[in-house]
N, C-alpha and C positions, 0 to 999 in steps of 0.2 A: 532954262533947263529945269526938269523938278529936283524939288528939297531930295538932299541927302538923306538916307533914312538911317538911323546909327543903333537900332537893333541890336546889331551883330557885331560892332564894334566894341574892343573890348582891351583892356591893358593886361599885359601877361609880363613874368618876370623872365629879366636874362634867363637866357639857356645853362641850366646846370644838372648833368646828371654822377647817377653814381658809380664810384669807380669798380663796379664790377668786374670781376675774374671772371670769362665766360668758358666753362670747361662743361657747355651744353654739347648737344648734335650740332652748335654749329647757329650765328657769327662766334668766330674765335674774337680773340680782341687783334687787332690790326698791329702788326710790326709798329714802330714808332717812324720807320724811313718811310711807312705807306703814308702813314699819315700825314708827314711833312709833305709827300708827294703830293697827295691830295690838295694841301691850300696852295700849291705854287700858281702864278698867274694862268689864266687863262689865253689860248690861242686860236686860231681857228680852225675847222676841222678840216680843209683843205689847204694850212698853210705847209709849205714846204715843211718847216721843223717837223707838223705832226706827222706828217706823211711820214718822215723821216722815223720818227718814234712808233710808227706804226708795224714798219717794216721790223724793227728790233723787237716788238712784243711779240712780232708771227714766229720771227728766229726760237725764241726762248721760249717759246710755247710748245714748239716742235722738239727743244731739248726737253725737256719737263714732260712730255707726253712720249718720245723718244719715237720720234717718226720723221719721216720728209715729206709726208703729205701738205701739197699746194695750198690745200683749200684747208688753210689754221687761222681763224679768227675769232677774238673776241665779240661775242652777240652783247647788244645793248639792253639788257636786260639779266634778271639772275638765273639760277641753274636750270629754273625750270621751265625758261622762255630757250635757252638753248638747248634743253629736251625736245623742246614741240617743234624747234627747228629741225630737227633730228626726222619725227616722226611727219611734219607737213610738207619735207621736201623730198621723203624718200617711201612716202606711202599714196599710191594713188587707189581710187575709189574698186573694191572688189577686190585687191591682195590679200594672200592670206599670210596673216603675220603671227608669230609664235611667241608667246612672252613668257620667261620664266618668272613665276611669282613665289617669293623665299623672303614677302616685307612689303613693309607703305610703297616703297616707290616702286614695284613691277605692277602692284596695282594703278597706281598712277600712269605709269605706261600704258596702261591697259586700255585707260579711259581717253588718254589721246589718241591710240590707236584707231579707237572705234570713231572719235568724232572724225578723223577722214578720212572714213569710209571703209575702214580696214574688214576683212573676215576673221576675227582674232580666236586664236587657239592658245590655250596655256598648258601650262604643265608646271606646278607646285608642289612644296616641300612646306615644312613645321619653319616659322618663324624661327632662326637660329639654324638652320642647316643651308645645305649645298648641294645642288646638284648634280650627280655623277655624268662622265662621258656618255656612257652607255646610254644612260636614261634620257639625255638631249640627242643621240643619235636616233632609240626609237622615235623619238615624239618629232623628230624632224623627218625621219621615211613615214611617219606614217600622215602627216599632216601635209608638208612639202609646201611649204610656208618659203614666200618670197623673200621675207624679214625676221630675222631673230631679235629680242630684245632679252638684254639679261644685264642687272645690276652688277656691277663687279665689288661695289662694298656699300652693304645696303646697311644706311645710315638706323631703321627704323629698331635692327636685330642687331648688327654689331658682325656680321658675316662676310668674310670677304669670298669670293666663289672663286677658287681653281681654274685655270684659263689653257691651261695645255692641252691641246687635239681640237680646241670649238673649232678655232678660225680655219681649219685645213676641214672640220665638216662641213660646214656650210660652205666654204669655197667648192667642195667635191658636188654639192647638192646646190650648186647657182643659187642662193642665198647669201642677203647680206648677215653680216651682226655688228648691230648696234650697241655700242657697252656705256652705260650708265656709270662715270670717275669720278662723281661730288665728291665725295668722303676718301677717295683715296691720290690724286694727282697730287706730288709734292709730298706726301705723305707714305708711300708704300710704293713698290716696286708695279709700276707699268709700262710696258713694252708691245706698245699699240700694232709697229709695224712684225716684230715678232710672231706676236700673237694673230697677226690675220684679220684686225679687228677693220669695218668696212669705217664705222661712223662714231665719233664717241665724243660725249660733252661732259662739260664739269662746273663749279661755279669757285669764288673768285675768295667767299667766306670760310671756310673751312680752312686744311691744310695750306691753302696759301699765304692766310693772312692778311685779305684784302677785306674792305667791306662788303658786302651784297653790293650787287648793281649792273657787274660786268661779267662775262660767263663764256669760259673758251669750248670753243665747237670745233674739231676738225673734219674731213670728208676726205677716204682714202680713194682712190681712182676709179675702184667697182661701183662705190657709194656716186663718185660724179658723174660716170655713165649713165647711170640708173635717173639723176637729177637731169639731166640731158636730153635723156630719148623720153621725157614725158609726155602724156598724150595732153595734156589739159595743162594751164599754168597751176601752179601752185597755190592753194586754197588761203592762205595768210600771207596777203603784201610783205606788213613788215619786218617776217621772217625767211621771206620767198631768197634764195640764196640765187637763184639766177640774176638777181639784183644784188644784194648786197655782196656777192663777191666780187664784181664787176667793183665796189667801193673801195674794197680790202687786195684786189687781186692787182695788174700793172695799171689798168685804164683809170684807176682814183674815181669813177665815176660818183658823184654826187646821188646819193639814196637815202640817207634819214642825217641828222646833227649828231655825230657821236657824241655821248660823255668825257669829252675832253679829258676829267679831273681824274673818273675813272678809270681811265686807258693809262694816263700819269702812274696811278696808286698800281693798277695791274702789272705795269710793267717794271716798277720799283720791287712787289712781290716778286716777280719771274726772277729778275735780277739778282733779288737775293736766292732765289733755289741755286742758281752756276753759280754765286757767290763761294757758296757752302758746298755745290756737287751731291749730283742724286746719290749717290752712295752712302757716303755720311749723313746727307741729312733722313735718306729710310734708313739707316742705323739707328742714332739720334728718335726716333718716334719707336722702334723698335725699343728699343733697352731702357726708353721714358714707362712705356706699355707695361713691360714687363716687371719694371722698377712696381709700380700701380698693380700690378695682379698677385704679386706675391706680397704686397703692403695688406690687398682684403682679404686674405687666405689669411693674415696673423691678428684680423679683427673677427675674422666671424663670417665672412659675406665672399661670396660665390660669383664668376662669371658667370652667364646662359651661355656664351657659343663653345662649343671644346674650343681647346689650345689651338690645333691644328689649321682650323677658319678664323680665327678670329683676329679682328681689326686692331692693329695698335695705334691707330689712331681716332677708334670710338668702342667704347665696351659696353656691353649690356651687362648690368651688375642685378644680380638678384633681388630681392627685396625679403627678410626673413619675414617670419612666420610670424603675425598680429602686432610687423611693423606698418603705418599711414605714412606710404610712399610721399605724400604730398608734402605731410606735413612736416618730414624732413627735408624736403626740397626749398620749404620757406623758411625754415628754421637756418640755413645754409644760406639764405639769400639775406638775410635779415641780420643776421650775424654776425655773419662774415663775407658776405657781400661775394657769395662763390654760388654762381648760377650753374646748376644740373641739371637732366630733363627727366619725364618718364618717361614710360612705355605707349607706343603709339598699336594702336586695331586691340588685337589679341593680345597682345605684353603688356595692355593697358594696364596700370597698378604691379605689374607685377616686376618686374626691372625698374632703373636706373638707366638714362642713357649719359655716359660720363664721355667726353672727346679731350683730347689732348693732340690737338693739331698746331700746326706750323710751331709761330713764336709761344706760343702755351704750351708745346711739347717740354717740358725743362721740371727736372727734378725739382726741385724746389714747390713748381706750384704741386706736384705729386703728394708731397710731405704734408705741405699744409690742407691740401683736399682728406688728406687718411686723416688726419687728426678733429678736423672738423666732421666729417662723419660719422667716427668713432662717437664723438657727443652727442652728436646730435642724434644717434640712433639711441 
């Protein structure tokens, strides 16, 4: 055989990072139960136990999103490969699809849309607002778009968008809507089946308090008609759900290796939201929030979204006048070892994105965030 060539070979030290507070847009830091979840042995992903465990993460995924829809599974992958599920299994070539854009990720929707083949119509708002009924009612008679897309808390502004009348317009005008949950599932009040919502996915980092990696998708009855009568297969294998539900759905059929470890850590997350009960725990993010908005009104520093839309579990905090956003971001990582973000597109520099989701939701880390800011500005 030929010589080994050792180029690339190379000695690295154990694994050790630092114990960072992440109170960014998002990984939060992982419950301490996920994390135990995470190293337990490994099994196989068609052994009885998993299957078993499978079924309990669909249960508590349906409480946590508050729906009965069949079709709740965890995508092997993070939030935004269970987005593109979203859009590669319920967009065929020539639809016209509607997206509202109010931040990063309705433009991100945007851009999926179009690679399968969508005909995409928008309709946008200022970074930090919301879009009224009325204004998604014209732009849906006047477009008459197959698929609606609309972030319900768009991580990039700190905006949660108002959900009362969508899902009865689009149901009246044979349209789905697909709602975009990263930033808010486990964290604020959603009522998928209430709401009329067709299709909606989330990821596992944020309010849950799981690591990236696993990302729950549901598909309400309209959304699986629609994946049904398609005319062509689905343009991405291994997101194509006429397969992988068949995995997640009675027949266990064998379709990719789930993440084992991940489904463990996901389902110990879910586990703790009925622990605690949706109630209390959007309380608990609620009065964490609010604790955090009235601590930077008695330093000096300002939300962007009004009171009325905004997220208690991500805020977009102002940035004053001939302060270097950055350099308080690294002055706060360096510090005090408390990671924040900025502004993403348009808000670039000019906000603060602070999140206080799941296990980070807790006064305490609130306190020590306002104090270290105050310095560090």
């Amino acid at each position: 055989m030929p010589a080994v060539k050792n180029t690339h070979r190379t000695t690295v030290a154990q694994l050790d990072v630092p114990p960072r507070l992440l109170l960014g847009p998002g990984p939060s830091n992982a419950h301490p139960r996920v994390l135990q979840a995470l190293g337990m042995r490994q099994i196989g992903h068609l052994d009885p136990k998993f299957i078993e465990l499978m079924s309990e993460t669909q249960e508590l995924l349906r409480y946590a999103w508050q729906t009965s829809n069949q079709l709740t599974i965890p995508v092997s992958g993070t939030g935004s490969a269970a987005m593109e599920a979203c859009f590669a299994n319920l967009i065929e070539p020539g639809d016209v699809v509607l997206i509202g854009i109010n931040g990063y990720f309705g433009l991100r929707m945007v851009d999926m849309a179009e690679r399968y083949g969508a005909e995409v119509k928008t309709i946008t708002k200022k970074w930090g607002e919301v879009f009224e009924l009325n204004e998604l009612t014209k732009a849906v008679s006047t477009h008459k778009p197959r698929l609606v897309g609309l972030v319900h808390a768009e991580t990039s502004s700190g905006a949660c968008m108002p959900m009362e009348g969508i899902g009865d317009l689009c149901q009246q005008n044979d349209c789905l809507l697909v709602l975009d949950t990263v930033t808010s599932l486990g964290g604020l009040p959603v009522f998928l089946d209430e709401w009329g919502v067709d299709a909606a996915y989330s990821g596992s980092q944020k309010c849950l308090s799981c690591p990236p990696g696993i990302a729950p998708l549901t598909f309400g009855p309209r959304a699986v008609e629609k994946l049904n009568n398609r005319q062509k297969k689905v343009a991405n294998w291994y997101l194509d759900l006429t397969m992988v539900g068949k995995y997640w759905g009675s027949e266990r059929t064998y379709h990719h290796t789930a993440p084992i470890n991940m489904n463990y850590g996901l389902r110990e997350a879910l586990r703790l939201v009925a622990e605690e009960g949706l109630e209390q725990r959007w309380q608990r993010h609620h009065d964490n929030a609010e604790y955090f908005w009235n601590g930077l009104k008695e330093i000096g520093l300002e939300c962007h979204v009004e009171a009325a839309h905004r997220l208690p579990s991500l805020t977009t905090v102002r940035v004053p006048e001939g302060v270097d956003a950055k350099a308080v971001q690294v002055e706060l990582l360096q510090k005090y070892n408390i990671e924040i973000a900025g502004g993403l597109g348009e808000l670039a520099g000019k906000v603060w994105r602070v999140g206080l989701m799941g296990f980070n939701s807790r006064r305490e880390n609130v306190t020590l965030l306002l104090n270290a800011l105050r310095k560090a500005i």
